[in-house]
C-alpha positions in Angstrom: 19.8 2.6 22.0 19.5 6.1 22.7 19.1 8.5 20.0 22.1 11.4 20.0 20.0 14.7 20.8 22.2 17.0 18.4 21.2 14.1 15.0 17.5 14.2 16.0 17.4 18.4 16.0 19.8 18.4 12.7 16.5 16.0 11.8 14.3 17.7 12.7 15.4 21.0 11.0 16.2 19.2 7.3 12.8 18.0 7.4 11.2 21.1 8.2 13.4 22.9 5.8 12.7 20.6 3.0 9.2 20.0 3.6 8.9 16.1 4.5 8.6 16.6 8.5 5.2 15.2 8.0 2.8 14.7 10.7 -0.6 16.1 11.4 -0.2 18.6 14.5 -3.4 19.5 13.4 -5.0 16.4 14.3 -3.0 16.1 16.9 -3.7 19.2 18.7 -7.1 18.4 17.8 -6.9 15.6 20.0 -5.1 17.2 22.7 -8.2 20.0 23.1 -10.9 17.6 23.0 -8.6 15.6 26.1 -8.3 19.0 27.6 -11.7 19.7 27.5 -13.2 16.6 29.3 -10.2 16.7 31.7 -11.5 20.4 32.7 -14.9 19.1 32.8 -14.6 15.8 34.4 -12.0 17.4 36.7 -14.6 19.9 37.9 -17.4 17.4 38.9 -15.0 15.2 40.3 -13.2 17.7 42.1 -16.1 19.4 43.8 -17.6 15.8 44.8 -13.9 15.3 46.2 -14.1 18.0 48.1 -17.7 17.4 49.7 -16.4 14.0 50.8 -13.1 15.1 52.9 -14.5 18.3 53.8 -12.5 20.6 52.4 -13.1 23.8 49.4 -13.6 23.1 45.7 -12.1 26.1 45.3 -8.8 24.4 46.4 -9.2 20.9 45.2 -10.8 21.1 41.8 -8.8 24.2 40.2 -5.7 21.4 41.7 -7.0 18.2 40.4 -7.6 19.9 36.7 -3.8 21.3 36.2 -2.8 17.4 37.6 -4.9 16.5 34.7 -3.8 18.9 32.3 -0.4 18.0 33.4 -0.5 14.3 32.3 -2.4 14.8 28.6 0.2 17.4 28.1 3.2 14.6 29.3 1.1 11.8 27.2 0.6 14.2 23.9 4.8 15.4 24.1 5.9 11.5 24.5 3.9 10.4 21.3 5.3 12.9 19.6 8.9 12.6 20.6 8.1 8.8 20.2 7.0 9.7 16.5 10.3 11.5 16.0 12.6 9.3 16.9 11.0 6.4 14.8 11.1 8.9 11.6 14.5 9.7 12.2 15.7 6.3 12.8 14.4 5.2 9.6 15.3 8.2 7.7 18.9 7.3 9.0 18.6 3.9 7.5 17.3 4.9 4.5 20.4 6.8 3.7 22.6 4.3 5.2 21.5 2.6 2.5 21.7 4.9 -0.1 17.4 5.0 -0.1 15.5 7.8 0.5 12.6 8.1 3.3 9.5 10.0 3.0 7.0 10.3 6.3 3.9 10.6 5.1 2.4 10.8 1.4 -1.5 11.1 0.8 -3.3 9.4 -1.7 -0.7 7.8 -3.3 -0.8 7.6 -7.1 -0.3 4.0 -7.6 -3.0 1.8 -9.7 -2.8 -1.2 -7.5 -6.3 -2.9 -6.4 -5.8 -1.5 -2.5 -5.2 2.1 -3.8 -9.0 2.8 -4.7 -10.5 2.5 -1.9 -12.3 3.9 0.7 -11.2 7.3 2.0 -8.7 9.3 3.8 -6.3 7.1 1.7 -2.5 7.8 2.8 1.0 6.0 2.2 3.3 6.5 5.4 6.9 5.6 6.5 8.3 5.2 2.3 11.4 4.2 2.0 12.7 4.7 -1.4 15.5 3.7 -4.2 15.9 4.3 -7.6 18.9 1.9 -8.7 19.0 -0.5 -10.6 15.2 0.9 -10.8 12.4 2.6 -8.4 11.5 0.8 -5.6 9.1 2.0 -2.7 8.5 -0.1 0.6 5.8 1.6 2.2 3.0 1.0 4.8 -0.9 2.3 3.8 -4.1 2.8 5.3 -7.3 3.9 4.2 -11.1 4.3 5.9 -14.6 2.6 4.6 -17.8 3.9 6.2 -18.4 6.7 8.3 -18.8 7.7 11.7 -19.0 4.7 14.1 -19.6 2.5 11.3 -16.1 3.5 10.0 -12.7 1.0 9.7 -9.7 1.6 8.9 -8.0 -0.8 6.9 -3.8 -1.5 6.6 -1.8 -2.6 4.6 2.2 -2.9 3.3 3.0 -2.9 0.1 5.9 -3.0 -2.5 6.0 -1.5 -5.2 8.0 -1.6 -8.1 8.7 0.0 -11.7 8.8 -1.9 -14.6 10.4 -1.3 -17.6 7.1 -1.9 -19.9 3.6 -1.9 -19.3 2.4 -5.8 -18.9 -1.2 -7.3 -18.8 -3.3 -7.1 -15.3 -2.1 -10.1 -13.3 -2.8 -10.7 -10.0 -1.2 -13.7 -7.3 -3.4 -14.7 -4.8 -1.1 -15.9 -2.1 -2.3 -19.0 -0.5 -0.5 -19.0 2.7 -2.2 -15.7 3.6 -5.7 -16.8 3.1 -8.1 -17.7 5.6 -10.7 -20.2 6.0 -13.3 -17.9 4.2 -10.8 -17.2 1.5 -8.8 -15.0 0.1 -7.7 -11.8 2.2 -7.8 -9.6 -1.0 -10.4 -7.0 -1.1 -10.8 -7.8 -5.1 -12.5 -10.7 -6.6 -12.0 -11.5 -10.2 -14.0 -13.9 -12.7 -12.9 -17.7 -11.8 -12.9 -18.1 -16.0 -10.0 -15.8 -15.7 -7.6 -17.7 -13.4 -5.0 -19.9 -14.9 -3.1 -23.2 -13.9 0.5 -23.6 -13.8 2.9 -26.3 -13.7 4.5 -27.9 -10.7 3.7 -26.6 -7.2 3.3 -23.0 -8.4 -0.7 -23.9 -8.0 -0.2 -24.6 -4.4 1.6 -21.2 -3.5 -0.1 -18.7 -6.1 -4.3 -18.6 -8.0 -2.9 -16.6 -10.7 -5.6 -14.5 -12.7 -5.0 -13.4 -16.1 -7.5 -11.5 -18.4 -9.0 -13.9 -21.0 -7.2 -14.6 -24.0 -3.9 -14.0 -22.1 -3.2 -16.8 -21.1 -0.1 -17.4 -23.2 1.1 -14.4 -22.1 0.9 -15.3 -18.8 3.3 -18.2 -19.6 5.6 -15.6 -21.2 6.1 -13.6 -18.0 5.8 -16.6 -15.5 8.8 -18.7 -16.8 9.2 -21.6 -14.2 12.7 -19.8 -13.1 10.7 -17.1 -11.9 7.5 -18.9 -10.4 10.6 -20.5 -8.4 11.5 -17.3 -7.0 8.4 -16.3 -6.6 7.3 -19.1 -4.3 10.8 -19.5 -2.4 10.5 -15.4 -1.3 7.5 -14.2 -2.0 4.9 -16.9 -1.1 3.3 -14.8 1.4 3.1 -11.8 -0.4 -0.1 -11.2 -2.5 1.0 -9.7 -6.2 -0.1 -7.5 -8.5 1.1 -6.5 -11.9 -0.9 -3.7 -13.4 -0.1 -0.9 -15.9 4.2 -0.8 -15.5 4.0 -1.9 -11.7 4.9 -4.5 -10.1 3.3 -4.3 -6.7 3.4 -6.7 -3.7 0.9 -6.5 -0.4 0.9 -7.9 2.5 -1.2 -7.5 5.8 2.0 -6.8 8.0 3.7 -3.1 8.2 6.5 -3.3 5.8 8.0 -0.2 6.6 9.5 -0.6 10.1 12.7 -0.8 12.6 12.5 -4.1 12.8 16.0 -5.3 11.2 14.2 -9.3 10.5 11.2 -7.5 8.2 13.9 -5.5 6.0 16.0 -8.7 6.1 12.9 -10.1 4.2 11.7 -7.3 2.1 15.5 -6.6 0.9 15.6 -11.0 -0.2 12.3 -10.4 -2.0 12.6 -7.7 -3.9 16.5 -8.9 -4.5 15.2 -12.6 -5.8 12.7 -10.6 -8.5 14.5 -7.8 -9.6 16.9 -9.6 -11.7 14.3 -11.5 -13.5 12.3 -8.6 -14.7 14.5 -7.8 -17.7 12.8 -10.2 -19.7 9.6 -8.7 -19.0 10.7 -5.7 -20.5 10.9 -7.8 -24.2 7.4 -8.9 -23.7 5.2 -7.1 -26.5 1.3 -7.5 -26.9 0.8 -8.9 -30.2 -2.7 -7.2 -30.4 -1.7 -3.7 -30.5 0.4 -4.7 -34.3 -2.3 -3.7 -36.7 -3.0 -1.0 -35.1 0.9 0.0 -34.6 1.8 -1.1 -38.5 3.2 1.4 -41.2 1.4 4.2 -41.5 -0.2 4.6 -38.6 -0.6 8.0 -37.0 1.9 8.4 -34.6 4.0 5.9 -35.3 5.6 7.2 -38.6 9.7 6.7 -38.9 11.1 9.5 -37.2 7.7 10.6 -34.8 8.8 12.0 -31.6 8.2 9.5 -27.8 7.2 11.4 -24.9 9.5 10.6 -22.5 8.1 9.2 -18.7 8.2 11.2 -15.6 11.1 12.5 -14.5 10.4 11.3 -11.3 10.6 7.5 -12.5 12.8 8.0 -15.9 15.1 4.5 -14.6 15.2 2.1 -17.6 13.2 3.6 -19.9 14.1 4.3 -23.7 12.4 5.1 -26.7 11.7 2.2 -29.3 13.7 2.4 -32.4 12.0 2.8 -35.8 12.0 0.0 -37.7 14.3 -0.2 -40.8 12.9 0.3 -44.4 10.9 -2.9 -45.4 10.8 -4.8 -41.9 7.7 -5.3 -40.3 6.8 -2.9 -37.4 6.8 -4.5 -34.2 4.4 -3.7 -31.5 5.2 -0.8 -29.7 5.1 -0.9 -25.8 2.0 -1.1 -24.7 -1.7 -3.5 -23.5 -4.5 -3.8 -25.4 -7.6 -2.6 -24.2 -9.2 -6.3 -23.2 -5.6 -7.0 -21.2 -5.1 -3.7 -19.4 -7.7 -4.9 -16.4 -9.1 -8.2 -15.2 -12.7 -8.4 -15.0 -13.7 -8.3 -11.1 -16.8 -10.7 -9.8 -19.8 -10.0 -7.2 -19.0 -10.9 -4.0 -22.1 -13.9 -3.7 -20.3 -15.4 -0.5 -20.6 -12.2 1.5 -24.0 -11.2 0.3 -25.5 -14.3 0.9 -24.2 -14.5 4.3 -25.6 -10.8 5.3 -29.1 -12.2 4.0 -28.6 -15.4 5.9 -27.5 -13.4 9.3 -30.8 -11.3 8.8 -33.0 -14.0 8.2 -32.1 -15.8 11.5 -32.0 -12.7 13.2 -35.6 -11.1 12.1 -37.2 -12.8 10.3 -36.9 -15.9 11.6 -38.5 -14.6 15.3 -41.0 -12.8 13.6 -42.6 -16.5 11.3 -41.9 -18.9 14.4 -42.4 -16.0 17.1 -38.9 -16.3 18.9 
């Protein structure tokens, strides 16, 4: 459908205003010089060989041949970027359409999740926000391991979603998603600390809980919710961690593709209104050190509030009357607040066993 040239400039001109045009022209010009610079350079070898061949002056042909050149880098470089526009402004439109809010580009992202450590040049890029009935960014990432031409860049989409309390460091290892050397997650975690549940949840989900969590675990995954996570979320990898709920996948989940919203919208529809009871959960460990007279926690001691920024469903706890027991505050105990991650063995042994065959193994049998 073509995109009315009067809403693109209006656009264009918020987002420059406001400061969320994003981009990198930098980079992008960047590009455009190096391009320009071979093209003048290739252009002027090739154009004075040319011009040897038929005959006729270099001083003609190759000052010709390199504005040609120029010419189509410039037409290339002007359609990404009017391509990159329109996509921005299209999903800006149906953010608010939807009464969302879209953001182009966000670097390093200040999210705890297992994906948002890593690497380098770590950036968050087409969010699409909402904060009702409580914040919810759909988002697509990317960040780089290694340098130079040993350097990859890896993507991801993710999910991610505010809870009302922190909960214990859980994380669902989608099945369907895995390959035959295992799981796609760039995390392992201590097999001591992954925990069986009942009916067919096993065969969607590995769940990992940190040890002596377990019947926590069972707390938060009622079997009404490991329904809905397995009928909408089953090829979603999870995380919970700190107050988030977070949910990755390999695919972009930011996009204009009406069937991947249709999807993202059921699942985060299907959990949202099961996450009120994880906002009673309390951590049982944290009561001695939360009981009367405790610093801090005297009748009447002042909350800081949360951000601003993600103030949705938050309160303050209520004292408790005179002669009830104090209940734990919100809040995870030290041992809960991470799960402990493992070597990878698999991967090491296979880089030894790749060496082996390729050097050493010619160098004992002289192959």
């Amino acid at each position: 459908m073509p995109v009315d040239r009067g809403a693109l400039n209006a656009y264009l001109s918020r987002a420059r205003a406001d400061g969320t045009a994003g981009g990198r022209p930098f980079t992008m010009l960047f590009v455009a010089g190096v391009a320009g610079a071979f093209v003048v350079i290739g252009g002027s070898v090739f154009g004075a060989a040319l011009a040897q061949t038929i005959g006729g002056a270099s001083l003609v042909v190759t000052p010709l041949l390199i504005v040609l050149l120029l010419a189509a880098v410039a037409g290339v470089v002007w359609a990404g970027l009017r391509a990159q526009r329109i996509h921005r402004f299209r999903l800006d439109a149906f953010a608010r359409a939807n009464g969302l809010s879209y953001l182009p580009e966000l670097a390093n992202p200040s999210l705890p999740g297992m994906i948002f450590d890593l690497g380098h040049s770590r950036a968050s890029t087409d969010l699409v926000r909402g904060s009702v009935p409580r914040f919810v960014e759909f988002a697509n990432y990317r960040y780089t391991t290694g340098s130079g031409k040993n350097s990859q860049t890896h993507e991801w989409g993710y999910i991610a979603i505010r809870l009302d309390v922190p909960l214990p460091n859980i994380v669902l290892d989608a099945r369907e998603n895995d390959s035959f050397l295992g799981s796609n997650l760039p995390a392992r975690y201590d097999r001591h600390q992954r925990l069986s549940l009942e009916g067919d949840f096993d065969r969607a989900f590995s769940l990992y809980c940190p040890e002596g969590y377990e019947r926590d675990a069972l707390y938060l995954f009622t079997p009404d919710i490991m329904a809905r996570f397995m009928d909408h979320a089953a090829t979603f990898d999870a995380e919970i961690i700190d107050d988030w709920l977070l949910l990755y996948t390999r695919q972009k989940v930011s996009t204009l593709d009406p069937s991947v919203w249709a999807e993202v919208f059921g699942t985060v529809g299907a959990v949202l209104d099961k996450l009120a009871q994880w906002a009673r959960w309390r951590d049982e460990r944290l009561t001695s050190a939360a009981g009367a007279g405790a610093p801090g926690h005297q009748e009447g001691a002042a909350v800081p509030a949360p951000p601003a920024a993600f103030a949705v469903g938050f309160s303050a706890p209520t004292p408790p009357a005179a002669g009830q027991p104090w209940s734990p505050p919100p809040g995870v105990a030290a041992p809960g607040r991470r799960l402990r991650r493992s070597f990878p063995w698999i991967g090491v042994l296979v880089v030894v066993g790749v060496g082996f065959f390729w050097f050493v193994f010619p160098v004992l049998f002289g192959r």
